[in-house]
C-alpha positions in Angstrom: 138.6 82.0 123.8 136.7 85.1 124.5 132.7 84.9 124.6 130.7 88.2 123.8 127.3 88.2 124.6 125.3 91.6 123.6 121.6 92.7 125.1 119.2 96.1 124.3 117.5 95.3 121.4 114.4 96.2 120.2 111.7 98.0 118.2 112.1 101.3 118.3 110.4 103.9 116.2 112.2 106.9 114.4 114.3 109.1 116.0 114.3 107.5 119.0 117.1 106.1 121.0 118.7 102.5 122.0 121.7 101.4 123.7 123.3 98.3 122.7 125.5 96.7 125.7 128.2 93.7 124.9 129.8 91.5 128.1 132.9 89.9 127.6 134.6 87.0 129.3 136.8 84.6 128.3 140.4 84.9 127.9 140.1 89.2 127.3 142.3 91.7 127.7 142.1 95.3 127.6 144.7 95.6 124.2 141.1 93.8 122.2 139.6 96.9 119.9 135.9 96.4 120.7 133.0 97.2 118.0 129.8 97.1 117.0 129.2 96.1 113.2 125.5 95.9 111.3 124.2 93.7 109.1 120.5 94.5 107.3 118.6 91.4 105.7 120.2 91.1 101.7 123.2 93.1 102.6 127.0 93.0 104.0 128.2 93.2 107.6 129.5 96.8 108.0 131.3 98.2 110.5 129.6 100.6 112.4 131.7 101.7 115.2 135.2 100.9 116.9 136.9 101.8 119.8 140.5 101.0 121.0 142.1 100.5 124.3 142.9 103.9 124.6 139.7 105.3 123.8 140.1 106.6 120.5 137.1 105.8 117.9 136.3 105.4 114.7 132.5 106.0 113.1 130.8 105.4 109.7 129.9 108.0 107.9 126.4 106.9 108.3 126.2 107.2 112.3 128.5 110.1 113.0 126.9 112.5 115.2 123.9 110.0 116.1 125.7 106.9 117.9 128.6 107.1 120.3 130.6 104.2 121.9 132.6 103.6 124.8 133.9 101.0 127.3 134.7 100.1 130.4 137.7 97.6 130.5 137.8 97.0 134.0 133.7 95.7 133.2 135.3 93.9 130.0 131.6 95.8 128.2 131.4 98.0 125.1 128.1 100.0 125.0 127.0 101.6 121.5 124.3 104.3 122.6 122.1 105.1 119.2 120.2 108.3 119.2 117.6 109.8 116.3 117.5 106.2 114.9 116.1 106.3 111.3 114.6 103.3 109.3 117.8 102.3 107.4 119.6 101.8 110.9 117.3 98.7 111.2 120.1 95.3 110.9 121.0 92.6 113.3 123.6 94.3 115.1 127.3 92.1 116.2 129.5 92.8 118.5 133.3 92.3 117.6 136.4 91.5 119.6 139.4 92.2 117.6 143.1 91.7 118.5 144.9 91.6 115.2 144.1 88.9 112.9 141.7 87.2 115.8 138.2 88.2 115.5 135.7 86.8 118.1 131.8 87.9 117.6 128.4 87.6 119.5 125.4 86.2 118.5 123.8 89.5 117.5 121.2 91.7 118.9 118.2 92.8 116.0 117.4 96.5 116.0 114.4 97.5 114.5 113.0 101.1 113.3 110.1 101.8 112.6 106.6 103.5 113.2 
């Protein structure tokens, strides 16, 4: 079992920046992809952002050039860092564990933008 718990949530108003952190422990391992995926109040989780053990990433269209994420696999964390945040980015935010067909999640962090 692998237990993510995620933490820097928040109001924030538009075009400002947030950072979204996500601790794992459990039974880990560095081979997990690690991600970030949205969901916004009548709609479907999306994903917003992956990255895999060797670094390489993968965006939405929707967040390219505004969020960037990263880890540190000796820390076991995964930190999405959200900059010129606009209104629509506003969704409970999940961090996701993935190691092929086993998918672990947290209990979600709410992001809010607005003035």
């Amino acid at each position: 079992q692998v237990q993510l718990v995620e933490s820097g949530g928040g109001l924030v108003q538009p075009g400002g920046p947030l950072r979204l952190s996500c601790a794992a422990s459990g039974s880990i391992s560095s081979r997990y992809v690690m991600g970030w995926y949205r969901q916004a109040p009548g709609k479907q989780r999306e994903l917003v952002a992956y990255i895999t053990s060797g670094g390489s990433t993968n965006y939405d269209d929707s967040v390219k050039g505004r969020f960037t994420i990263s880890r540190d696999n000796a820390k076991n964390t995964v930190v999405l860092q959200m900059n010129s945040l606009k209104p629509e980015d506003t969704a409970v935010y999940y961090c996701n564990c993935r190691l092929g067909p086993i998918n672990y999640w947290g209990q979600g962090t709410q992001v809010t933008v607005s003035s």
